[in-house]
N, C-alpha and C positions, 0 to 999 in steps of 0.2 A: 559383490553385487550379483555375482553369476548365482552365487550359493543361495542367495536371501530369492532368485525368480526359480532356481531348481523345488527348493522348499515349497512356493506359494503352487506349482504344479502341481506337484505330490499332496496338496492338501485338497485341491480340484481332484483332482483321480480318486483320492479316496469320498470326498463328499458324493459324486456321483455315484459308486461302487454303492455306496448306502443307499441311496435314494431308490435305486433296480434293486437290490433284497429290498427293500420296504414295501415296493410296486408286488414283485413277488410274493413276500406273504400276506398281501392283502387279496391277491389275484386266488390263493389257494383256499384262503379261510371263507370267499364265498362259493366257490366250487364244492365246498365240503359243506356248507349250511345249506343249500340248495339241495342235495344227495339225502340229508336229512329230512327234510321235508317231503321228498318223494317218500320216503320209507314208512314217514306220520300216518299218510292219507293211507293205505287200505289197512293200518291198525286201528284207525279212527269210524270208519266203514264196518267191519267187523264189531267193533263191540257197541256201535248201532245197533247192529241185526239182535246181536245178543241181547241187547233193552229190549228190545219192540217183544221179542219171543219171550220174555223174562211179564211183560206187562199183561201181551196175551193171556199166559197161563193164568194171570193173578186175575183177570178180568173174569176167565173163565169159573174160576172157584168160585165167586162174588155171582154166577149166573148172569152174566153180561157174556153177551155171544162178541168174537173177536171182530175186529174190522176185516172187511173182505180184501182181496188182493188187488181188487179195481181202487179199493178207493186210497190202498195206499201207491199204488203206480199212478193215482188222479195226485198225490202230491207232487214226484216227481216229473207229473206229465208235463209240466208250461215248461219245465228247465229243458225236457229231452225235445219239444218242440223248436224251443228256439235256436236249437243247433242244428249243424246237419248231419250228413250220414256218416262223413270221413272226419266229423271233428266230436262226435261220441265220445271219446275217451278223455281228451283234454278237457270237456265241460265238465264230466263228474270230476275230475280231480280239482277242479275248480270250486266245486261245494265245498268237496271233504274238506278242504284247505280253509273257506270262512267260514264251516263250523267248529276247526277247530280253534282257531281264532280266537273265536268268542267264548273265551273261558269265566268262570265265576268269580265273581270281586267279594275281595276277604272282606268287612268290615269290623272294625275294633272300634271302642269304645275310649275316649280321652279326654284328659282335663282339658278346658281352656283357659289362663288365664288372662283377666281384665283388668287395664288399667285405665284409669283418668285424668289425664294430664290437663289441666284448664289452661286456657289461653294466656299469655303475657297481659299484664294489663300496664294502659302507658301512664304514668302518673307525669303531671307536668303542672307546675305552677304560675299561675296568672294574678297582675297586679291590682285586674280591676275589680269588679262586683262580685263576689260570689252566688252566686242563685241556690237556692235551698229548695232541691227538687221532691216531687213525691212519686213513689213506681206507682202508677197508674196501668201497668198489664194487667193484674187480676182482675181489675174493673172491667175495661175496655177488652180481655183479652187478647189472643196472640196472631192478631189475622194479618198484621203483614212481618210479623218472627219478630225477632228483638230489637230490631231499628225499625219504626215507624213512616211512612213515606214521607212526613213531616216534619220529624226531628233533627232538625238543625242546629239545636243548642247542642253543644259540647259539653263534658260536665266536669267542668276544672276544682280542682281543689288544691288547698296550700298545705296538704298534714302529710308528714312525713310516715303516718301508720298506716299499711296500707293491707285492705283487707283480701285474705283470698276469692271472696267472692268475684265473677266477675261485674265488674260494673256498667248498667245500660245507658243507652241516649237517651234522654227521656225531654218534655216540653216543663218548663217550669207550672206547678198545681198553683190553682188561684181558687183560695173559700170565699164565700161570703163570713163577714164576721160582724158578731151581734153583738147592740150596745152593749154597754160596761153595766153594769146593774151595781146601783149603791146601795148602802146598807137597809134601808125602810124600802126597797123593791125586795130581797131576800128576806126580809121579814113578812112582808106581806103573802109572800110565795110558801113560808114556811106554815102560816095561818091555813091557808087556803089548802081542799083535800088533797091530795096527790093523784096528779091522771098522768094518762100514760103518756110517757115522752113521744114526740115525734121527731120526724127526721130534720124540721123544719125549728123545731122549738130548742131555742139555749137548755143548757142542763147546770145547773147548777151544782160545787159539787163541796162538798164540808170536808176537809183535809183535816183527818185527826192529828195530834202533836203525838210523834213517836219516841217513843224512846231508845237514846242512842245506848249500843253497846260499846265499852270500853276501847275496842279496836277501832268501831268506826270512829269515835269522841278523836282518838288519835290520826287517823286517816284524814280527819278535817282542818286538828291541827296543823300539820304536814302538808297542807297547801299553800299554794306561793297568797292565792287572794284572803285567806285569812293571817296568814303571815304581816301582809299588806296592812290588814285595816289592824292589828294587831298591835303595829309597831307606830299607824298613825293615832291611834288613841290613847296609847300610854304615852306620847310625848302630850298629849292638851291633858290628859290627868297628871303629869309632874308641872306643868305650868300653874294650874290650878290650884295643885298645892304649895305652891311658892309663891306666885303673883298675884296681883291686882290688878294687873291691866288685861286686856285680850290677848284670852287665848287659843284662839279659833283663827289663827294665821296660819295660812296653808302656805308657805315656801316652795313648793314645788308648782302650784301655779294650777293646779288639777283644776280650778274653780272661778278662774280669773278672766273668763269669758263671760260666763255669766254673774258678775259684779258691776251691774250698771241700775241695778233698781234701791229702790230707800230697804226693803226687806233685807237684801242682801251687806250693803254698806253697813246698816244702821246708823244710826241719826249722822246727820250730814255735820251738825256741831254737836258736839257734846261737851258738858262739861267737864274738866279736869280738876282744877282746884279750884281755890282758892287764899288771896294773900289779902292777910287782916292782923294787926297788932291793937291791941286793946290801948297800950299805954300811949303810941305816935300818933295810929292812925282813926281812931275811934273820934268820929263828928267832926272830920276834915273831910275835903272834898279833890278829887284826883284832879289835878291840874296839868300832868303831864306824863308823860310813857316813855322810854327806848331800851330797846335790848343793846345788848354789848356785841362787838363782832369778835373782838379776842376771845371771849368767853360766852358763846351764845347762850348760855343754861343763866345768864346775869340778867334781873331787868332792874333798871330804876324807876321810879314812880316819886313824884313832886306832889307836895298836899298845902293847903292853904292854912288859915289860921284857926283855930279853934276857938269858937266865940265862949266857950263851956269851960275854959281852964286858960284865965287869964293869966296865969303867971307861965307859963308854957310857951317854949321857942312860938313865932307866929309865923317860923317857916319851918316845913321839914323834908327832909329827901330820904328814901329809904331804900336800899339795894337786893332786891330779893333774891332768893336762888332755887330756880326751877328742878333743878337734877335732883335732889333729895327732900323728902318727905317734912322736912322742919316745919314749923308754925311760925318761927322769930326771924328777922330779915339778916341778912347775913352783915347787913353797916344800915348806922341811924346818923343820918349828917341834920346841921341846923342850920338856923340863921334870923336873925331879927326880924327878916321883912318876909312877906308869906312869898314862897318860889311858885311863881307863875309858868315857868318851862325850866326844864333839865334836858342833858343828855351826857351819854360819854365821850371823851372825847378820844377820835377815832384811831388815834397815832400815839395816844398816849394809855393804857389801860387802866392804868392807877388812876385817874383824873378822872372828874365826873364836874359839872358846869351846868349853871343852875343862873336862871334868868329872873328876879324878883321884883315885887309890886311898885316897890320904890324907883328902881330902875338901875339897881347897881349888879352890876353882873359879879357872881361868886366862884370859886375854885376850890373844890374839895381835893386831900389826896387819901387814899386809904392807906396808905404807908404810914401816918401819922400819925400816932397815939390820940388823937382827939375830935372832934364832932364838927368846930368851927371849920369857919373855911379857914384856907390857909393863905388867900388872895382874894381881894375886892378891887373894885370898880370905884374913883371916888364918884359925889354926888357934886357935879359940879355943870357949867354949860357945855366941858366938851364932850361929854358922854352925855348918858340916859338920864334925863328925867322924869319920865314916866312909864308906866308897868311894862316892861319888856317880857309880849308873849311868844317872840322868835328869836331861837341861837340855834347854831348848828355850824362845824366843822368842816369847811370845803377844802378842797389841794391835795396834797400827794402828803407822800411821806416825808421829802424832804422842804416843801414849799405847801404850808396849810396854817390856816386863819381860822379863828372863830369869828362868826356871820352873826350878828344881833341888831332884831331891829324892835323900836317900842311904839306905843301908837301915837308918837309925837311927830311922827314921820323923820326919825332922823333913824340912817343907818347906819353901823359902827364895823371895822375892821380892828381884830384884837388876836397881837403875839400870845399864846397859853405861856411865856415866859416871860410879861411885863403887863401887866393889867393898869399900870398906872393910867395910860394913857392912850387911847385908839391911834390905832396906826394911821386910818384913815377914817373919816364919814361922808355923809353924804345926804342931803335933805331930799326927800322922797314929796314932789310936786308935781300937780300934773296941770300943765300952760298958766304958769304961775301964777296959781291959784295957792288956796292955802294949802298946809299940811294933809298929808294922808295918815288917816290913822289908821296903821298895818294891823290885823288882829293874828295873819298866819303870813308864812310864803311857804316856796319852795321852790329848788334849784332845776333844770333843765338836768336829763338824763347826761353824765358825763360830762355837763358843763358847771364850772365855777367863775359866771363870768354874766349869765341871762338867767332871770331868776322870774318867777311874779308872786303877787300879793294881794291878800283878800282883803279889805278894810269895813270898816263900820259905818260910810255910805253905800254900802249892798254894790259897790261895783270892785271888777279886778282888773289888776293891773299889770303889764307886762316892765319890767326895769333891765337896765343895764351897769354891773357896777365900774365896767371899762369904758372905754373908747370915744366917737366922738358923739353918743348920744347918750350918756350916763344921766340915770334917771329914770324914773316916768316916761315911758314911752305911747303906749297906744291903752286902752282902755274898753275894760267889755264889760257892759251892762245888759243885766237878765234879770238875775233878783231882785226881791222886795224886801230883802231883809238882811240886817249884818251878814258877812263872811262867816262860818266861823272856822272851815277846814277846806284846803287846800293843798294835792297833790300830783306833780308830773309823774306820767309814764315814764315806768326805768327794766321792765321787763327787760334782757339783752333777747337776742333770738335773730334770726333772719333778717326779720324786717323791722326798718325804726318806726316807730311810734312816740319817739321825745315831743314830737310838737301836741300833742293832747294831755289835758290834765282834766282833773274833777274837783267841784267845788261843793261846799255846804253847806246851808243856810238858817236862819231864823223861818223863814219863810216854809219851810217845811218841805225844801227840794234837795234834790240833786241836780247837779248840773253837766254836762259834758261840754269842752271846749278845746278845740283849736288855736293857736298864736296865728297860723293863716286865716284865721277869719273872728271877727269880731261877735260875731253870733252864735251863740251854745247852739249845737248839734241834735242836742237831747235831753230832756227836762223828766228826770224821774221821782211821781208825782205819789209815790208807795204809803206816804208817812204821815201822820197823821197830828203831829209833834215836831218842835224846835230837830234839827235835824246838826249834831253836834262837832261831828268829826268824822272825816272817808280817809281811804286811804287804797292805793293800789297793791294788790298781791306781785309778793316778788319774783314768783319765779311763773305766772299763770299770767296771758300774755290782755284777757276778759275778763279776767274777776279783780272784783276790788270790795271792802268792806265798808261798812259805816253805822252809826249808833247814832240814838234819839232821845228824848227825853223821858218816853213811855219803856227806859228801859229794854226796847229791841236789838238786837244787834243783827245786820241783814246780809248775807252774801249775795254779789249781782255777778251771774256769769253773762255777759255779753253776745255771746254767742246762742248761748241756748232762749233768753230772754229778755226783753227791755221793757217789759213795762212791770213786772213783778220778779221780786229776789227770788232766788233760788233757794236758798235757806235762810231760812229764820229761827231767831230765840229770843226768848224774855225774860230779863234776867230776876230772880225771886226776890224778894221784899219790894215791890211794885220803885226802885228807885232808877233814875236816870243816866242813863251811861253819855258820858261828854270824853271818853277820850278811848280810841284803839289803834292799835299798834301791832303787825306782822309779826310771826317771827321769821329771822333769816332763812330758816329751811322752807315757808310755806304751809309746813302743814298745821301751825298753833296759831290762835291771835290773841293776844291781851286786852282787854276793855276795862275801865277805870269808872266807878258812878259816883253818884254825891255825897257816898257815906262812907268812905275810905276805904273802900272793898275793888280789891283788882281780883277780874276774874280768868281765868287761862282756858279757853277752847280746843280740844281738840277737831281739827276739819277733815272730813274724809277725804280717804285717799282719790275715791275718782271725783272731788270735787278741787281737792285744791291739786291735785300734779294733772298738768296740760299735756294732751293728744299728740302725737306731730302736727296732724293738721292745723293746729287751735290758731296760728298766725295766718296762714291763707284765709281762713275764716272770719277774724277780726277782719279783715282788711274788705272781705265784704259786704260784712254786720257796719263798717265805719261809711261805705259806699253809700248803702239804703239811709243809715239818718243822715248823711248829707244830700240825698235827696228827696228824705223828708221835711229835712230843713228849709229847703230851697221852697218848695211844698206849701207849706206855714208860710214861710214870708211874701209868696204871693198873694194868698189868701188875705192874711193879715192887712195886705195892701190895698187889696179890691175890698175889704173891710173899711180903711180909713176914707179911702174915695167917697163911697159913696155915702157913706156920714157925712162929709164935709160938702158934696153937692145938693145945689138948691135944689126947692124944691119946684116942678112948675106946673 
């Protein structure tokens, strides 16, 4: 410890020792520049004198007389004035000293070099509006520099190329812009002599077609947007050259905002085919429709007798098949008595059931090498004796019956495994009155249990085939003429709509109704003709179809309209259509006329597939004609009144 503070001394004593030599030789080097300076000033004095003597002489040869010695002691004279007598000597060395001073400055001559470094520019990307500015400095010029006192817009841009220039604030430019000039306005201008443009007048301008060079042909190929339309055009020209249906579908959806007009759609129905066999169906009349649900591309179609070829089954059922282009029906079934309704049955596929004039219900199987049925109905009092023009399959898969009723008002319950004999019936009267003669019915959505039926006194009727009120239950009278078509609302969706069905008349209507209320809702008055057969679309919660005798078949969307269809057709050879039929997906319908021609519809897509909205909407399309209903029955009241009051 002793040794480590003797050390730290010895390093003090020496820092010191330094610091006095350092005072010292700074103390001597101005002692010694100060020495110097005295010795400057009268060498600086002397070779004075010797210029001025040196200039004299030169003045003199030149005939310039020298300056006199007053006027050069008048230079020195303010300096020897302002000193005094005992400090004379210190003033002159005080000249000599900032004349010598002031010595002459060298100047060289040197490059400079310049550079330009431009400012950082801030690139930053914004989600919203882009503004497409125009530099308006060379117009307005640069009176308050390159931000304007009013330039508040920022000028954002989304491109990742950014240029060196830098970029200014500027206010977004606003032109006026002049109409569009169409073709006979440029011609007329072209007619007319040529003056001179003004700053105010459009210019017209004639874009000549150039011609590309090989590079740029290739520079064009090689963009993403001809790439684009590139690859979307040769997929609709290999469609083209393969199909026959439309090939102007855009999958990708680019266009499916705007597909809400008839231009874009194109025709709301169109027709698809049609199914016609010369040897079955040629001078029979369609009596009946249904697609198959196992094999939806299946329809059957029922025909009546042929007065033209009496040796000829006088019933025929024919199986069509939609999926393939054939002309021949894919099964020809028969039967003695003409088949007034078919369908298939729904649990069974091979099976197909067929309701005829006589009243015997028939059973085809197509498993079986031959044409007859392969089960009848006898003709006796416990079944049908007269023309059965409703059957139809209700129940499940393991619990289901075939439903037939004829216009003798009796309705039958039949196993599709014992046709002998009805499981059960049932005499269809309403306040034991006589029989109803049924012409159509149809089942309650998801029920096999509440059904109603049209009959050939123009009224309908609601029945029950259980419980404790089986039968005829309430009755709704509107029409002036037979029933002839009849169906409930079975759309699934949100909201039920089972209690409404629609009816079809002689009388040349439509009808809307409720099971809550005894009074049609709505009476659509379109037709001009026996009005044959409706039917509601399956999966569209407003539309529903129906056919006339002038050959129309009409689409009615609900929502968009009630007093006139939405789409219409008329089917060619001026013949009558009495029977149409859905298909399961919605977008086809089949129609049947008097001359054994079934014709298949295609429906447009934004006519037959439903909005989300479309059920909020029914329900307030069903709102206004229940209170234009109510509406009318007033009316209609204050009608009767005053008819019936006297007069005074």
């Amino acid at each position: 410890m002793a040794d480590r503070k003797a050390e730290l001394e010895r390093k003090k004593l020496k820092l010191e020792q330094m610091r006095k030599e350092r005072e010292e030789k700074n103390r001597q080097r101005k002692v010694k520049e100060g020495g110097e300076e005295k010795k400057v000033a009268p060498t600086s004095s002397g070779q004075s004198q010797d210029l001025r003597a040196q200039t004299d002489e030169l003045l003199s040869s030149l005939g310039i007389p020298p300056a006199s010695g007053n006027d050069s002691q008048a230079v020195v004279q303010p300096v020897k004035e302002t000193v005094g007598p005992n400090e004379g000597a210190p003033a002159t060395s005080a000249v000599t000293t900032q004349q010598a001073s002031r010595r002459k400055a060298k100047l060289t001559v040197t490059k400079v070099g310049e550079t330009n470094i431009p400012p950082r520019e801030n690139v930053t990307y914004s989600k919203e509006t882009q503004t497409i500015v125009v530099d308006t400095t060379e117009k307005e010029g640069h009176r308050f520099g390159a931000r304007g006192p009013w330039d508040y817009y920022d000028e954002d841009t989304d491109s990742i190329d950014v240029h060196p220039a830098p970029t200014h604030h500027k206010m977004p430019h606003v032109e006026n812009v002049h109409p569009t000039l169409t073709q006979e306005d440029i011609q007329k201008q072209e007619e007319k002599p040529s003056a001179p443009a003004t700053k105010d007048s459009p210019v017209t301008m004639v874009k000549k077609v150039i011609e590309l060079s090989e590079e740029e042909k290739k520079q064009i190929m090689m963009t993403e947007e001809f790439q684009t339309f590139f690859n979307k055009t040769t997929r609709v020209v290999e469609r083209a050259l393969d199909e026959e249906i439309d090939i102007f579908v855009d999958y990708a959806g680019g266009e499916s905002e705007d597909m809400e007009s008839d231009l874009r759609a194109g025709e709301r129905l169109k027709l698809q085919r049609n199914f016609f066999d010369e040897r079955w169906s040629k001078h029979r009349t369609v009596t009946s429709l249904d697609w198959s649900k196992q094999h939806p591309e299946l329809l059957v179609a029922s025909y009546n007798a042929n007065e033209d070829s009496p040796n000829d089954p006088d019933g025929v059922t024919l199986i069509w098949n939609s999926k393939f282009k054939k002309t021949t029906p894919e099964y020809v079934f028969h039967c003695q008595s003409p088949v007034m309704s078919s369908c298939f049955a729904e649990f069974h596929p091979n099976l197909v059931v067929g309701g005829t004039y006589s009243g015997q219900i028939v059973l085809w199987d197509n498993r079986v090498n031959k044409r007859t049925p392969i089960q009848r109905t006898p003709l006796s009092a416990a079944a049908h004796t007269h023309p059965v023009y409703c059957i139809n399959v209700v129940g499940t898969q393991n619990a289901h019956n075939l439903i037939s009723v004829s216009t003798d008002g009796k309705m039958c319950s039949w196993s599709l495994d014992m046709l002998s004999q009805p499981q059960d019936s049932m005499e269809l009267q309403h306040k034991q009155s006589k029989a109803v003669a049924v012409t159509c019915f149809s089942f309650l959505s998801g029920d096999v249990n509440n059904f109603v039926v049209g009959s050939e006194d123009c009224t309908v009727y609601t029945a029950c085939r259980h419980g404790g009120k089986t039968g005829i239950s309430e009755a709704f009278e509107g029409h002036m003429g037979p029933i002839t078509g009849i169906d409930c609302h079975n759309v699934p969706g949100q909201i039920d709509f089972s209690p409404y069905f629609l009816t079809s008349s002689f009388d040349w209507t439509l009808k809307l109704w409720s099971i809550k209320d005894q009074k049609f809702l709505h009476s659509f008055e379109d037709n001009s003709d026996y009005v044959y057969d409706v039917q509601w679309s399956p999966i569209h919660p407003a539309l529903f179809a129906s056919v006339d005798g002038d050959g129309r078949l009409d689409l009615w969307n609900l929502n968009n309209e009630t007093e006139v269809p939405t789409a219409s057709v008329v089917a060619e050879g001026g013949v009558a259509l009495n029977h149409c039929r859905w298909h399961g997906s919605g977008s086809s319908i089949a129609v049947g006329d008097d001359v054994g021609r079934i014709h298949i519809y295609d429906v447009a897509e934004n006519t037959a597939n439903p909005k989300m909205d479309e059920w909020s909407r029914f329900v307030r399309t069903l709102q206004e004609l229940k209170q234009q209903a109510v509406e009318r029955e007033e009316e209609s009241s204050l009608g009767s009144v005053s008819m019936t009051s006297p007069l005074r």
